[in-house]
C-alpha positions as CSV (number, residue, x, y, z in Angstrom):
1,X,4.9,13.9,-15.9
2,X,1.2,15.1,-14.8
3,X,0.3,18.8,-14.8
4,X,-2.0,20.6,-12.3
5,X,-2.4,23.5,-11.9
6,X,-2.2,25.7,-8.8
7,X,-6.0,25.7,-8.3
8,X,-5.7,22.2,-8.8
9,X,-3.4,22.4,-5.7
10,X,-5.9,24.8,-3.7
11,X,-8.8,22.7,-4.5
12,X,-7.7,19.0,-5.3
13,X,-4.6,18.8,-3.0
14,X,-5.4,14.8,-2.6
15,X,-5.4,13.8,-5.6
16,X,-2.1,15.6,-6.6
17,X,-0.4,14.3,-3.4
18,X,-1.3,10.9,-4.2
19,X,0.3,11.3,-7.6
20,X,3.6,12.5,-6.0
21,X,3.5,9.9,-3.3
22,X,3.0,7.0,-5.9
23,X,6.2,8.7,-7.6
24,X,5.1,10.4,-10.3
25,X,6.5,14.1,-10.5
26,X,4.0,16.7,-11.0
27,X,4.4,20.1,-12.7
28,X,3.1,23.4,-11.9
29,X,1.1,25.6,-14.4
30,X,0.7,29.3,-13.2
31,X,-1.8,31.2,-15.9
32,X,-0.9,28.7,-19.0
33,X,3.0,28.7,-18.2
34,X,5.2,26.0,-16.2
35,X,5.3,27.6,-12.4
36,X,7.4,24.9,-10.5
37,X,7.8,21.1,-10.3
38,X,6.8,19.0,-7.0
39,X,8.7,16.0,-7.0
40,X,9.0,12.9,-4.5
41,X,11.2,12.9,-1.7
42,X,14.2,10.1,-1.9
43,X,12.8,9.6,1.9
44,X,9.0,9.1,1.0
45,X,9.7,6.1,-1.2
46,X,9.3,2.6,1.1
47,X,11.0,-0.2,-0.1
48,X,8.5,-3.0,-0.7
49,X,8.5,-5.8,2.0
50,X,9.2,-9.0,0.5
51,X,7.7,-11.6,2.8
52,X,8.7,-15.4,2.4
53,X,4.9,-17.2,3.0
54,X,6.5,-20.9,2.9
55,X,9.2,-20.4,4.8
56,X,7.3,-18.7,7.7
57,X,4.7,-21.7,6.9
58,X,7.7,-23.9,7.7
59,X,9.2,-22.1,10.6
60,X,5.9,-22.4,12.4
61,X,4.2,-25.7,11.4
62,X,7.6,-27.9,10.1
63,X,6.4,-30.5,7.9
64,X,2.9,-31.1,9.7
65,X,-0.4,-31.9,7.7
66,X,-3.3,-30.9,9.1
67,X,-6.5,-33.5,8.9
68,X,-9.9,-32.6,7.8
69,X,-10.8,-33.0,11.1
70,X,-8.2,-31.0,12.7
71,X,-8.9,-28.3,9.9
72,X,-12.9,-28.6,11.0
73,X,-11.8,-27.6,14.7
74,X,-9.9,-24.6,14.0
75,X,-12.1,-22.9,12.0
76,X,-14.8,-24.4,14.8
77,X,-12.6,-22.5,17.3
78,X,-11.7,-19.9,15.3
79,X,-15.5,-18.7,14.1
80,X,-16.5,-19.4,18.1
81,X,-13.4,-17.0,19.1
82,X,-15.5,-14.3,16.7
83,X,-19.0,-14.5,18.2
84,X,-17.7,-14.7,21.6
């Protein structure tokens, strides 16, 4: 568990949010002695999006193989789309 202590909280608020919101509870010191304990909300934590690359791959392309050239004229296309 990390400790800060309340000027921590007046003056570093940030960094002592960022330690709650990346789970970690944090406790409290008041003038040497344990004041109170923030802890992360049940809410705050996301679940972590799991995202299938080849099946995506699949679902838009099939089974198609791009040639060099093809490859060439998309990035052609794709660097053209950029500048204009």
């Amino acid at each position: 568990m990390k400790t800060a202590t309340v000027a921590d909280l007046r003056n570093h608020f940030r960094r002592v949010a960022a330690w709650i919101e990346n789970g970690e509870p944090v406790q409290i010191v008041k003038r040497g002695k344990p004041f109170a304990r923030l802890v992360p909300s049940a809410e705050l934590k996301p679940k972590p999006v799991k995202v299938d690359w080849a099946a995506q791959r699949k679902a838009i392309w099939g089974s198609r193989v791009f040639s060099a050239a093809e490859v060439k004229a998309m990035e052609e296309a794709e660097i053209e789309g950029e500048q204009g």
